[in-house]
gemmi code that builds the backbone of each chain (N, CA, C; Angstrom):
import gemmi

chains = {
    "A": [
        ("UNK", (123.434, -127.803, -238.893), (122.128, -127.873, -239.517), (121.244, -128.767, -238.667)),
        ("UNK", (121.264, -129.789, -239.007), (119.616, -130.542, -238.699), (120.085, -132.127, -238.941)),
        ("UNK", (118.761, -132.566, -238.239), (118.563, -134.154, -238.331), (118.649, -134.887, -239.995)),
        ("UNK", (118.979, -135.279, -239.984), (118.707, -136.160, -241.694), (118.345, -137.457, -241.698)),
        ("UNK", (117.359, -138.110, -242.425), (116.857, -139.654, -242.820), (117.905, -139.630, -244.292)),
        ("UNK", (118.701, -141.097, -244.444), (118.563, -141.543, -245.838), (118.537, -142.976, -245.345)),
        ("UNK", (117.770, -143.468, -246.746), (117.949, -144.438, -246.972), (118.757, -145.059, -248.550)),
        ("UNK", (119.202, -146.549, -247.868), (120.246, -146.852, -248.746), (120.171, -148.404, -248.376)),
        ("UNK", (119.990, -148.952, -249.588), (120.164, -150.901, -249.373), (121.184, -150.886, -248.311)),
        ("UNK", (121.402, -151.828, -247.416), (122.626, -152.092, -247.163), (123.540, -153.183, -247.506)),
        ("UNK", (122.712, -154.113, -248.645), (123.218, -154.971, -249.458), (122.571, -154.605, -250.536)),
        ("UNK", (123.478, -154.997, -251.817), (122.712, -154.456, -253.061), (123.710, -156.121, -253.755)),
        ("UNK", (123.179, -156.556, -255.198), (123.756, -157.071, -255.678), (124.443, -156.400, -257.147)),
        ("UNK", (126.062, -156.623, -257.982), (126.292, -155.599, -258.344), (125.958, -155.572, -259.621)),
        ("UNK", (125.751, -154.768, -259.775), (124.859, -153.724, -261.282), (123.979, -153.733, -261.323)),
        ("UNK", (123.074, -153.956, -259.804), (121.876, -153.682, -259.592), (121.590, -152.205, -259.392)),
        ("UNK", (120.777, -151.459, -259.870), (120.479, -150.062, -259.649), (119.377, -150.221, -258.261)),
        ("UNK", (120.015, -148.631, -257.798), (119.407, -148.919, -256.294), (118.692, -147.604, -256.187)),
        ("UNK", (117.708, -147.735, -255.482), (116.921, -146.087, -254.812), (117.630, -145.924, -253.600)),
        ("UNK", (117.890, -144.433, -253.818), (118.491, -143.685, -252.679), (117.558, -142.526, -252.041)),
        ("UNK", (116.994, -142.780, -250.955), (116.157, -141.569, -250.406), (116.915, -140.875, -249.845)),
        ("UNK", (116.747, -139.379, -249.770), (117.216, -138.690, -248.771), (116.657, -137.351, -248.263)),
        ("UNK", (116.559, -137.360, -246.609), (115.581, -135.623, -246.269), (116.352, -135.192, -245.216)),
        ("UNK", (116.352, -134.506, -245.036), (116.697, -133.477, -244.176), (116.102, -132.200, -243.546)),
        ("UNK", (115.637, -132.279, -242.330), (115.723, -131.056, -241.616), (115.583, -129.585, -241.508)),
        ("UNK", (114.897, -128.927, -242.308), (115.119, -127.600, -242.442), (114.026, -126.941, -242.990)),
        ("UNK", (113.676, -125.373, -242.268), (112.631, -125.110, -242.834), (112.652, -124.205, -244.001)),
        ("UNK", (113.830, -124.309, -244.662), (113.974, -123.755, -245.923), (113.169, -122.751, -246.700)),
        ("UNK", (113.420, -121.448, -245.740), (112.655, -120.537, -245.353), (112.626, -119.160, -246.301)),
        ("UNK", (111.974, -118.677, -247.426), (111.911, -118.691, -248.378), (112.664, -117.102, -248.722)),
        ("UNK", (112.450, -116.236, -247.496), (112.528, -115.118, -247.733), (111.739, -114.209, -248.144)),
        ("UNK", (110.238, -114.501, -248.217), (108.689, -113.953, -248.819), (107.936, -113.967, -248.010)),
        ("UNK", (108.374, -114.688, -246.713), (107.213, -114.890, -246.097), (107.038, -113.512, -244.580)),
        ("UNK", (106.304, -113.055, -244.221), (106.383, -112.237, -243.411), (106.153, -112.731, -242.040)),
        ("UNK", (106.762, -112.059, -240.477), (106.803, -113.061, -239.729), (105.685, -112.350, -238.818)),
        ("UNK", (106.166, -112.728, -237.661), (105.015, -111.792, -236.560), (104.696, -110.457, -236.398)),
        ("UNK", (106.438, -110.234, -236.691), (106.239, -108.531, -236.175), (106.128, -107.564, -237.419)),
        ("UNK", (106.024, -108.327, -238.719), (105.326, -107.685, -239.791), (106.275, -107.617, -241.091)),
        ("UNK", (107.613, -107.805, -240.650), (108.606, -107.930, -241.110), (109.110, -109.220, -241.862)),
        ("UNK", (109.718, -109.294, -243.178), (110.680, -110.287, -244.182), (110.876, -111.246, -242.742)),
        ("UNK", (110.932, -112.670, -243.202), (111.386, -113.611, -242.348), (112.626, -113.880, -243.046)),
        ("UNK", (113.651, -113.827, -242.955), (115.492, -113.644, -243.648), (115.069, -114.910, -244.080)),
        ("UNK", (115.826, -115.207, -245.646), (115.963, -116.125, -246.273), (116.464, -117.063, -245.883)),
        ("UNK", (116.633, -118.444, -245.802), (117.506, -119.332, -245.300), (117.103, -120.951, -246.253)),
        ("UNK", (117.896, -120.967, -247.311), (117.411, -121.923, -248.215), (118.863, -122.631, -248.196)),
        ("UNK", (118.559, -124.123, -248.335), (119.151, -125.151, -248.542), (119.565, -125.295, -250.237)),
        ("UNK", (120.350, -124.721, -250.703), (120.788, -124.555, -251.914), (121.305, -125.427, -253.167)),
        ("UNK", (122.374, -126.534, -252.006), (123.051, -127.045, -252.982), (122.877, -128.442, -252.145)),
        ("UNK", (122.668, -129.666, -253.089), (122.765, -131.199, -252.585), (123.947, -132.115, -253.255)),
        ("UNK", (124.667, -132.462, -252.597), (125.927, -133.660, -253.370), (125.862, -135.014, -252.888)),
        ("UNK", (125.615, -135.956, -253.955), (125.549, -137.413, -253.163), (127.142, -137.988, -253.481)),
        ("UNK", (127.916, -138.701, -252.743), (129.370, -138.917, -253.634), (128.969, -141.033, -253.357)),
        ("UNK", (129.629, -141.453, -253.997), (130.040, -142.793, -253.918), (131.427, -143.594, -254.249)),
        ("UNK", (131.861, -143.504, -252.853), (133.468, -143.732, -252.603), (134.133, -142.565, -253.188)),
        ("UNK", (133.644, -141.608, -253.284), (134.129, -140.151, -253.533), (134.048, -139.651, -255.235)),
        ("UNK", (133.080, -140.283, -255.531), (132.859, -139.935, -256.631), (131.236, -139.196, -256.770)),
        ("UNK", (131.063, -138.102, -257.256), (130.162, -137.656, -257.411), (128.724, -138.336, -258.638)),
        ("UNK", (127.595, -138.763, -257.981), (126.485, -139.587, -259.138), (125.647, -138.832, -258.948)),
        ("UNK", (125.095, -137.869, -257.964), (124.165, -136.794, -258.296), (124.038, -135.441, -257.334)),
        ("UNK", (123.806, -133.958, -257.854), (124.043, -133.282, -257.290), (122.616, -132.943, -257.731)),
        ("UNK", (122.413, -131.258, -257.082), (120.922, -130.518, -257.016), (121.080, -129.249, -256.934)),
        ("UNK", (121.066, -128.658, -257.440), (120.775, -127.157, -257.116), (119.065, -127.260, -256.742)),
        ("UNK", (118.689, -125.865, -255.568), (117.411, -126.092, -254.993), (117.256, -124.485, -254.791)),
        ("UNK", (115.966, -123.783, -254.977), (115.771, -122.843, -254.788), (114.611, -123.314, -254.176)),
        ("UNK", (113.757, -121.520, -253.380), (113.076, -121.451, -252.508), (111.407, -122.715, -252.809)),
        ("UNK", (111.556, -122.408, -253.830), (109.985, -123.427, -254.051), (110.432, -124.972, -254.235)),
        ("UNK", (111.404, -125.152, -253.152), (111.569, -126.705, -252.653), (110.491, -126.851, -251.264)),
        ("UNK", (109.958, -127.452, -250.840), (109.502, -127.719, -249.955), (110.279, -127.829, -248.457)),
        ("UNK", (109.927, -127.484, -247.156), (110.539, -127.376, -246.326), (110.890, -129.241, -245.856)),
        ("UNK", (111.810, -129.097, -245.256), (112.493, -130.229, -245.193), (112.832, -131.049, -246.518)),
        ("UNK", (113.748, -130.807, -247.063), (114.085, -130.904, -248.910), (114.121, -132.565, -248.620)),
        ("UNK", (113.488, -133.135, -249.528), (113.001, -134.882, -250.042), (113.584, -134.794, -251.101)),
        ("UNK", (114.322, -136.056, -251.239), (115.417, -136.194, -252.957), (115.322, -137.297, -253.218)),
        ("UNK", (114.854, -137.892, -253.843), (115.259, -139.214, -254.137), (115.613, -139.645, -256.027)),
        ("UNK", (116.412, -140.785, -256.039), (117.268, -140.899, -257.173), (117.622, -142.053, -257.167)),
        ("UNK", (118.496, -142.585, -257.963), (119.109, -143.957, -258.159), (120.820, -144.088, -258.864)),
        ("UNK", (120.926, -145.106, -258.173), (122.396, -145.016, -258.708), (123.045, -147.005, -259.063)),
        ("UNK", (123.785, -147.023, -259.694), (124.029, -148.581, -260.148), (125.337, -148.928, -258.666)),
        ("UNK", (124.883, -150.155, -257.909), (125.734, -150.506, -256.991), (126.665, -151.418, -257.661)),
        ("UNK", (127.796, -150.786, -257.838), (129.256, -150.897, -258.349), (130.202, -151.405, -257.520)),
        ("UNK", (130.516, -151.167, -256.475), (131.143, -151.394, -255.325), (130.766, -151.398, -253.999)),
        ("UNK", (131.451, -152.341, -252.775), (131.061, -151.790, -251.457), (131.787, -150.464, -251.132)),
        ("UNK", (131.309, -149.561, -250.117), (131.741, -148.758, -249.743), (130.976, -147.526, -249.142)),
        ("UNK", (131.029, -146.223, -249.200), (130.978, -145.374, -248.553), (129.903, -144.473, -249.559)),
        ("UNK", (128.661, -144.127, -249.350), (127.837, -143.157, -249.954), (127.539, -141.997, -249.348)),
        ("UNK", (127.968, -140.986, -249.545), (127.895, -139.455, -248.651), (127.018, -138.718, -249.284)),
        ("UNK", (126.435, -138.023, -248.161), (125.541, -136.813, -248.632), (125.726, -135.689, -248.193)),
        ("UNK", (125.623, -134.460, -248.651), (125.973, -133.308, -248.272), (124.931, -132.177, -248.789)),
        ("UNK", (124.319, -131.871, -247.849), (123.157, -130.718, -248.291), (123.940, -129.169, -247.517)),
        ("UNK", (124.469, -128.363, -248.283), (124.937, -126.863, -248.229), (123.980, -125.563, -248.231)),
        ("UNK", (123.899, -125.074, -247.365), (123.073, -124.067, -247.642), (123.619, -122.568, -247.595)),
        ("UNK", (122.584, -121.428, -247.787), (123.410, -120.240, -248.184), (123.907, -119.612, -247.628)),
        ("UNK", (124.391, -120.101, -246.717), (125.833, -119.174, -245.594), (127.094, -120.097, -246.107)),
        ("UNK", (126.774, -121.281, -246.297), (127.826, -122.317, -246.741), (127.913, -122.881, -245.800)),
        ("UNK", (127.081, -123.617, -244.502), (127.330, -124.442, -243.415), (127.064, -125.958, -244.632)),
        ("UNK", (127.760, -126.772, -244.210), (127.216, -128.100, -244.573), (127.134, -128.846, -243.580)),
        ("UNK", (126.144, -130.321, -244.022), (125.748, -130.675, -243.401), (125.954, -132.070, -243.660)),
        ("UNK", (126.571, -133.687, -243.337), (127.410, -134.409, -243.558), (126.837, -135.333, -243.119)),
        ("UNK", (126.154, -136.658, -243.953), (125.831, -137.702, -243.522), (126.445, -139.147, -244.697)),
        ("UNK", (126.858, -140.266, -243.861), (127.518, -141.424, -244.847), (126.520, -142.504, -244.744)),
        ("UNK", (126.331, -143.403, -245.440), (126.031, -144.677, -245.869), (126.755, -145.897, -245.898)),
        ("UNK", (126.628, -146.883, -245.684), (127.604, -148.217, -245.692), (126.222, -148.890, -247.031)),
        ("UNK", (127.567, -149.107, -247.877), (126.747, -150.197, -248.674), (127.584, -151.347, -249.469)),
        ("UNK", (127.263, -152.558, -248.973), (128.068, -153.927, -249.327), (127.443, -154.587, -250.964)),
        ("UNK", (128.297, -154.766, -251.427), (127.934, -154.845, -252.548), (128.558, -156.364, -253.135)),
        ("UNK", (128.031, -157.319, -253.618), (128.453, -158.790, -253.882), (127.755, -159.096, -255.233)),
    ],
    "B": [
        ("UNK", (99.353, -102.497, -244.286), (99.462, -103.829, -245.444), (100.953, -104.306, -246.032)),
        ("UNK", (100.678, -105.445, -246.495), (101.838, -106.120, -246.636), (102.102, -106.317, -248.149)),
        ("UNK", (103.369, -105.498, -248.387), (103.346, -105.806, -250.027), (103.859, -107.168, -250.625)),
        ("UNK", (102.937, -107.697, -251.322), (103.350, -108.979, -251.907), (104.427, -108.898, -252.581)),
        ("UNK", (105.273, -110.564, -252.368), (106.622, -110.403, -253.129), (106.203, -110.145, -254.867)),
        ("UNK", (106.997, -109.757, -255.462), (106.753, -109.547, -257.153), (106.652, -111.127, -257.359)),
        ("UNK", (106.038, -111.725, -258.441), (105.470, -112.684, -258.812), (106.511, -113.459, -260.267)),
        ("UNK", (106.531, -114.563, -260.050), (107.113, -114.851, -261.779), (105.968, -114.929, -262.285)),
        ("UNK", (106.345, -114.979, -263.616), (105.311, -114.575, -265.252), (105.653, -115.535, -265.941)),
        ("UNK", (104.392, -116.076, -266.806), (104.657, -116.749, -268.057), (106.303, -116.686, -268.450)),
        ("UNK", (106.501, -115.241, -268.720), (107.628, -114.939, -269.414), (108.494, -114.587, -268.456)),
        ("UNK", (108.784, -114.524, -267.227), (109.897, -115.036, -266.093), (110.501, -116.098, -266.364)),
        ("UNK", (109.339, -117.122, -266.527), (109.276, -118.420, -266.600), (110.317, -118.344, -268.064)),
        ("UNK", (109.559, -118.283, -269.283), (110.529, -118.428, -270.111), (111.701, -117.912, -270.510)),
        ("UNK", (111.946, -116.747, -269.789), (113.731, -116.038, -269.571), (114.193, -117.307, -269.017)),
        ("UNK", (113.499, -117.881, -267.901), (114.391, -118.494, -266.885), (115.054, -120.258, -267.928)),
        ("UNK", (114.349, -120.338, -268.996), (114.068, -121.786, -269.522), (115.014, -121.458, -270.835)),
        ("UNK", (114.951, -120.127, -271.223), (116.228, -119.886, -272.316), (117.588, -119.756, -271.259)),
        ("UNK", (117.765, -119.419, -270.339), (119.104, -119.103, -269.395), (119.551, -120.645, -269.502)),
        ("UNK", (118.798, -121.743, -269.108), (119.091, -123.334, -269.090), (119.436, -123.996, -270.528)),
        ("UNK", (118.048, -123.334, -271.554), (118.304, -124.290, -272.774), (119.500, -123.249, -274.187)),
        ("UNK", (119.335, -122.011, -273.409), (120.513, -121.309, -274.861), (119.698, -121.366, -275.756)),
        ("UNK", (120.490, -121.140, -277.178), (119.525, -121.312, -278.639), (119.259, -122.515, -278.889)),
        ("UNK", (119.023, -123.864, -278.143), (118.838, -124.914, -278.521), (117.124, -125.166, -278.872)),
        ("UNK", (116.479, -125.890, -279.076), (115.510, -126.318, -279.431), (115.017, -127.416, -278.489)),
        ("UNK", (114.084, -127.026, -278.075), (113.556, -127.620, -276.578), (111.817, -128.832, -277.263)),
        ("UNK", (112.265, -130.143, -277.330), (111.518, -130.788, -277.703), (110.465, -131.495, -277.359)),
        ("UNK", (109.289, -131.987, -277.290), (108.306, -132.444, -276.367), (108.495, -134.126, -276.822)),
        ("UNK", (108.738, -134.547, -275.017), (108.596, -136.069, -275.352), (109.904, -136.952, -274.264)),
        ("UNK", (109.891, -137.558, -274.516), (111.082, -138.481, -273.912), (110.981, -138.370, -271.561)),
        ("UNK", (110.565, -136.816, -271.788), (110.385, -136.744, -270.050), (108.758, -137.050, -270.173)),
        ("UNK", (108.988, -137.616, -268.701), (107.289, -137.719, -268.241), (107.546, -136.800, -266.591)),
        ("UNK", (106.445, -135.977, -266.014), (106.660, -135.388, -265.326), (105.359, -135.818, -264.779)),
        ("UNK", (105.438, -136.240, -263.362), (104.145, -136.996, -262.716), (104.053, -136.033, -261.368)),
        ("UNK", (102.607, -135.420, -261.629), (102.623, -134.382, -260.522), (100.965, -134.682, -260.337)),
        ("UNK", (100.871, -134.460, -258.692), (98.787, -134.779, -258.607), (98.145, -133.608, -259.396)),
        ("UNK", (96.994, -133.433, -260.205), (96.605, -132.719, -260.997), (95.706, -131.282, -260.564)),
        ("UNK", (95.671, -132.342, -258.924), (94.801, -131.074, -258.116), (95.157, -131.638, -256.351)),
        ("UNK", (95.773, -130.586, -256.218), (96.474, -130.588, -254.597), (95.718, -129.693, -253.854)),
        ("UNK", (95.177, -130.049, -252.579), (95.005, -129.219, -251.435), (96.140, -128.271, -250.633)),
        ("UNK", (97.088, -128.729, -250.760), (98.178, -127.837, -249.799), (99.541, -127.770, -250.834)),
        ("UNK", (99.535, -126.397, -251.067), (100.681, -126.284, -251.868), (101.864, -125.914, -251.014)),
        ("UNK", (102.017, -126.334, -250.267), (103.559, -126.323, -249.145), (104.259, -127.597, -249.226)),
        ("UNK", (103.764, -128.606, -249.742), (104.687, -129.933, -250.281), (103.423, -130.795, -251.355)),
        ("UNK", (104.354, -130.700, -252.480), (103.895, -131.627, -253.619), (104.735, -132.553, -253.867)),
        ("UNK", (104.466, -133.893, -254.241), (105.309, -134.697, -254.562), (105.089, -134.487, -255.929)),
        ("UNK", (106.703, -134.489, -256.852), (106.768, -134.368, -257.776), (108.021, -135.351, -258.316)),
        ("UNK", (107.629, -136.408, -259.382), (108.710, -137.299, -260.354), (108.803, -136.871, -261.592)),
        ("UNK", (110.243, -137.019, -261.624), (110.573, -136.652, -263.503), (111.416, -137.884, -263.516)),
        ("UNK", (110.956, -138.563, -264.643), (111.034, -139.899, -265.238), (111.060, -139.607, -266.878)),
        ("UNK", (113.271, -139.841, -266.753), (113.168, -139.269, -268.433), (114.017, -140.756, -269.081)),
        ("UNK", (113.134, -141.049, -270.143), (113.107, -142.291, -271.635), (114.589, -141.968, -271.941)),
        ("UNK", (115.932, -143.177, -271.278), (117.054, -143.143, -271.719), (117.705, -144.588, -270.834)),
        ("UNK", (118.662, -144.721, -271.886), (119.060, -146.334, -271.589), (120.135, -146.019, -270.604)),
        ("UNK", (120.513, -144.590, -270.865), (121.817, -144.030, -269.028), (123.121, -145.046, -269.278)),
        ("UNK", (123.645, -145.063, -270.849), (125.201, -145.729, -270.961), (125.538, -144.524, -270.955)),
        ("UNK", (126.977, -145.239, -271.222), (127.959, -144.104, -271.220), (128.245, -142.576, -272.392)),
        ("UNK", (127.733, -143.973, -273.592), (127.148, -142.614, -274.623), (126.210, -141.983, -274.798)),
        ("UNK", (125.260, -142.600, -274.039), (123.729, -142.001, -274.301), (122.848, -142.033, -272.671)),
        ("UNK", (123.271, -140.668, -271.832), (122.224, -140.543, -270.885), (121.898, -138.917, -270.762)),
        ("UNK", (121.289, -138.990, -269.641), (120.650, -137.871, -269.434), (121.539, -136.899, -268.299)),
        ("UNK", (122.197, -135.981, -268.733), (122.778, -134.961, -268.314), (122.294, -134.220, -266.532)),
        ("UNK", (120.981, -133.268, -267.232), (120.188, -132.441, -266.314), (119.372, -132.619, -266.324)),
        ("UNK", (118.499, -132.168, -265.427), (117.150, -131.863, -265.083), (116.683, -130.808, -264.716)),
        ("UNK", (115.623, -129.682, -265.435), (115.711, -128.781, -264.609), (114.138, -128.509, -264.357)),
        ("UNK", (113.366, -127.787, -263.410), (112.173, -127.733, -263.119), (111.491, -126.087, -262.977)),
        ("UNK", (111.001, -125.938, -263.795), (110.329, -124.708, -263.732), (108.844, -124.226, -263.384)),
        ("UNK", (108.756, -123.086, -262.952), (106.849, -122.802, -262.993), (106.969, -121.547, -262.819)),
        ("UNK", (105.490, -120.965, -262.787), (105.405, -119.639, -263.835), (104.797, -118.896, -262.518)),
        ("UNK", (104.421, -119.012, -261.207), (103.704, -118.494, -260.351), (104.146, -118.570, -259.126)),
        ("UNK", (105.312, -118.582, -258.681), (106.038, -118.893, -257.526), (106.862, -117.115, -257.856)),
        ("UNK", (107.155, -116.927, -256.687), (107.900, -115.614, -256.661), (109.476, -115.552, -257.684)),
        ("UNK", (110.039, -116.780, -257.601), (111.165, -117.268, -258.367), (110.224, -118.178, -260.138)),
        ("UNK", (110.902, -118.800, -260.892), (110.182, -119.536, -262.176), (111.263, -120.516, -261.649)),
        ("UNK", (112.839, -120.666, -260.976), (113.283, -121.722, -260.862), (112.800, -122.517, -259.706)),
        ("UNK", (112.701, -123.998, -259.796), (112.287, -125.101, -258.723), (113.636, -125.595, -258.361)),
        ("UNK", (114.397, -126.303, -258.946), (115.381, -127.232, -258.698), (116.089, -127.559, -260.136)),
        ("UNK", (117.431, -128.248, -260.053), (118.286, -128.388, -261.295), (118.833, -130.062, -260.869)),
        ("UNK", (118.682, -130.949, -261.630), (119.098, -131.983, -260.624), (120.144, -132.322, -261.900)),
        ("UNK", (121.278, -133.414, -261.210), (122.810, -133.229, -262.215), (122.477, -134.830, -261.998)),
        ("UNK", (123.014, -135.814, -262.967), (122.960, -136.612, -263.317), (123.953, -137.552, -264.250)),
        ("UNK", (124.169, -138.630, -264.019), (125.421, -139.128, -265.070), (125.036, -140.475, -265.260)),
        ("UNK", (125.932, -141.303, -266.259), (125.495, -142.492, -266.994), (125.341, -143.471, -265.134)),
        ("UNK", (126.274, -143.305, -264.025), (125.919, -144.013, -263.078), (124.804, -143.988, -262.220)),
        ("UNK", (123.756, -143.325, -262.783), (122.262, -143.322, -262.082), (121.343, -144.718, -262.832)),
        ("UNK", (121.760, -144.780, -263.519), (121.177, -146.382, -264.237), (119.744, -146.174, -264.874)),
        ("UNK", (118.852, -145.503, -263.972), (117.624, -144.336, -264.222), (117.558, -143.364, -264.426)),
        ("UNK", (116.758, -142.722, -264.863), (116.372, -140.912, -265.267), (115.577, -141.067, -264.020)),
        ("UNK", (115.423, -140.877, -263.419), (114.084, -140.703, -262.460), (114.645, -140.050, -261.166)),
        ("UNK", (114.254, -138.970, -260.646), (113.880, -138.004, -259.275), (112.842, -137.769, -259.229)),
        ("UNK", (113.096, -137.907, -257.379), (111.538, -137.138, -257.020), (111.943, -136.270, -255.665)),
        ("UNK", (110.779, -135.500, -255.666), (111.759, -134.428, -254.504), (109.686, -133.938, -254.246)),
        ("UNK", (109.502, -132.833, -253.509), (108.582, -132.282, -252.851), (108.769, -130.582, -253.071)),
        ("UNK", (107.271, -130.211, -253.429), (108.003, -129.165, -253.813), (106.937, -128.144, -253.265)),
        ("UNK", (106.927, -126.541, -253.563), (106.394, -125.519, -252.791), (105.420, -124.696, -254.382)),
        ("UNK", (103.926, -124.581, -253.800), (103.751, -123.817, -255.356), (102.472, -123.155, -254.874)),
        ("UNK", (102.978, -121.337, -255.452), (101.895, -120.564, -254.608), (100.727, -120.201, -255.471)),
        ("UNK", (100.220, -120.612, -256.086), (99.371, -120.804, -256.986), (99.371, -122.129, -257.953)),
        ("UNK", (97.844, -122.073, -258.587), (97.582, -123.246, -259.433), (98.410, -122.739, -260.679)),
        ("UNK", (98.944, -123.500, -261.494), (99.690, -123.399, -262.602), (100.483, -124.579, -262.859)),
        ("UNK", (101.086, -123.588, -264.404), (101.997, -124.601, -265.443), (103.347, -125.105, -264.410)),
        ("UNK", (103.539, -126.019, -264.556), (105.098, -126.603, -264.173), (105.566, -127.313, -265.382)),
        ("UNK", (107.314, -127.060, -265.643), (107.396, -127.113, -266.728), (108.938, -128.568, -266.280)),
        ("UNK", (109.161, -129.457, -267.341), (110.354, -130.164, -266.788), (111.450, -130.243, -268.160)),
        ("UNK", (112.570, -129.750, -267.739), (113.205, -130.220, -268.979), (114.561, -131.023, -269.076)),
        ("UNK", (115.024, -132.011, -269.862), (116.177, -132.877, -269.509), (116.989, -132.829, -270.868)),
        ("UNK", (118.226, -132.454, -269.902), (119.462, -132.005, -271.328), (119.921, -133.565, -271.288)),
        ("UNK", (119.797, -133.732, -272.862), (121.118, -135.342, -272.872), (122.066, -135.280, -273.087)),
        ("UNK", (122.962, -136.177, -273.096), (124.489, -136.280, -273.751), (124.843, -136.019, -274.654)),
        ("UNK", (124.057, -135.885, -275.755), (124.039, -135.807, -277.021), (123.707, -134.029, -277.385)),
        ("UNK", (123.645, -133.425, -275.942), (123.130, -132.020, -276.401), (121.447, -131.089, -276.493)),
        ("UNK", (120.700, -132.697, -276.716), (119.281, -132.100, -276.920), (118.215, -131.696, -275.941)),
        ("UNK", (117.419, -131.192, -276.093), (116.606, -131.093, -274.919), (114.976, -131.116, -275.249)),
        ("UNK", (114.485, -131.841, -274.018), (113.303, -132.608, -274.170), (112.453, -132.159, -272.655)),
        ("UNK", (111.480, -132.078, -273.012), (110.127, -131.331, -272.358), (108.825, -132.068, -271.899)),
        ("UNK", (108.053, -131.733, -270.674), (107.071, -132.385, -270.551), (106.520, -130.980, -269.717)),
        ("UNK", (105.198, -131.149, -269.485), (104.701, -129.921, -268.744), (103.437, -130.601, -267.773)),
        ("UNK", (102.919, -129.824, -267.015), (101.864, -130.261, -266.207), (100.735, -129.288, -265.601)),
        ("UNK", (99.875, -129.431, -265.752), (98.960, -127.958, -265.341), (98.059, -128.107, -263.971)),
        ("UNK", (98.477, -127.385, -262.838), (98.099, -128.753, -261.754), (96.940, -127.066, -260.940)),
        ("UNK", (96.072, -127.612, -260.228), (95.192, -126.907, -259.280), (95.456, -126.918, -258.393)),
        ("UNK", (95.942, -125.908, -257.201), (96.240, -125.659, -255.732), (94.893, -125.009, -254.938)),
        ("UNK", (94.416, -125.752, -254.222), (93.151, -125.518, -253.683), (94.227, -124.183, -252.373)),
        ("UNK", (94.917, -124.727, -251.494), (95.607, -123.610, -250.703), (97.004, -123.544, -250.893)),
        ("UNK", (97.326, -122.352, -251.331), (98.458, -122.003, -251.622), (99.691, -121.958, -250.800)),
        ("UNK", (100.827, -122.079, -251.050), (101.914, -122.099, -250.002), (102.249, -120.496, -250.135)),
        ("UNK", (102.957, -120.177, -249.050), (103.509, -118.555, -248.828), (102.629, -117.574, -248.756)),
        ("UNK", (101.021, -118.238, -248.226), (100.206, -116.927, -247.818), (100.671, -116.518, -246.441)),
        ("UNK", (100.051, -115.521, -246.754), (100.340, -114.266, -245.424), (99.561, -115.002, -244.119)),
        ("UNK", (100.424, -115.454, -242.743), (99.234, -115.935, -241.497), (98.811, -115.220, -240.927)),
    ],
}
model = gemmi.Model(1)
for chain_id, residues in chains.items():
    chain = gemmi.Chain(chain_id)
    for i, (resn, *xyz) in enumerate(residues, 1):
        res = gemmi.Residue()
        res.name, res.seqid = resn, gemmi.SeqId(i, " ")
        for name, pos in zip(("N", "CA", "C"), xyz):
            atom = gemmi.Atom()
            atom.name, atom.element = name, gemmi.Element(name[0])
            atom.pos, atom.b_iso = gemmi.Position(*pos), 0.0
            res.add_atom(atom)
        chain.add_residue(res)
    model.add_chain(chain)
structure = gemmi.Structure()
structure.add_model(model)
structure.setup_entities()
């Protein structure tokens, strides 16, 4: 897939709730739109979003075409532990696309 | 000429909002849905849903789901949620090919479901023909 921004404290204090941004890359391409040569531009939508924390799932997304290109998510989650925050944006061939977080938590 | 994609409808829209809510009873209140009221470029809107819940373990907010009545699809996005978000609140950017209703609704723990709506003006539309 593509480049991705998130952001994520990299210290949080714990049971502090935290904002999690996250974008990614893609022109999440709707399948309506017609291209040069007059013809459907093939669908190509970013479908499914999973955030995990230390492998636990705190928010997912289903996304259809009237997401905006380069899909923007943002959310919050309570910093519980240090460790590992993953993101995973899937789209409709099923490529994923795999980015982690470090977040220390005291 | 280029045939336009088929369009959602009012009532696209509300097939698509019984498929989410079932026979439940869809209530106004508890979501706030913060969208600009009049946008120049409908190819990215910023859009927050900010839903009234204390997010324990017995009492938070489930789903989120986002609808509108003038986009070729009535679905926007479904966002999943659990007592460890601490907040109700997403925001994401979104695509809308005409001025119209956007609709937000958030299932709780408890089963119920709660509604906010927004009626916004798109000066240029996203998914015209270049």
């Amino acid at each position: 897939m593509a480049r991705a921004l998130i952001n994520v404290p990299s210290k949080a204090k714990r049971g502090e709730i935290i904002e999690i941004k996250a974008l990614v890359s893609h022109p999440m391409e709707t399948g309506y739109r017609t291209g040069p040569d007059g013809g459907l531009v093939p669908r190509d939508i970013i479908s499914r979003f999973l955030c995990t924390y230390n492998g636990e799932e705190i928010f997912s997304a289903d996304l259809f075409p009237a997401i905006a290109a380069n899909p923007f998510l943002s959310f919050t989650t309570v910093a519980t532990e240090s460790g590992r925050i993953a993101f995973r944006w899937i789209d409709d061939k099923g490529q994923a696309h795999l980015e982690t977080a470090e977040i220390v938590v005291e | 000429i280029v045939a336009r994609p088929a369009r959602a409808t009012p009532e696209s829209m509300a097939s698509a909002i019984k498929a989410f809510v079932g026979e439940a009873e869809v209530q106004t209140g508890k979501v706030a849905l913060d969208i600009p009221p009049l946008v120049e470029n409908g190819n990215s809107v910023p859009l927050t849903v900010t839903v009234e819940s204390p997010m324990t373990q017995q009492d938070f907010v489930r789903t989120i789901a986002i609808f509108n009545e003038k986009n070729p699809q009535p679905n926007v996005a479904v966002f999943h949620l659990g007592p460890r978000a601490g907040r109700a609140v997403v925001s994401t950017r979104i695509r809308l090919g005409d001025s119209q209703n956007i609709v937000a609704i958030a299932r709780l723990s408890d089963g119920t479901f709660w509604s906010d709506s927004a009626e916004l003006i798109v000066t240029l539309p996203a998914c015209v023909e270049s």
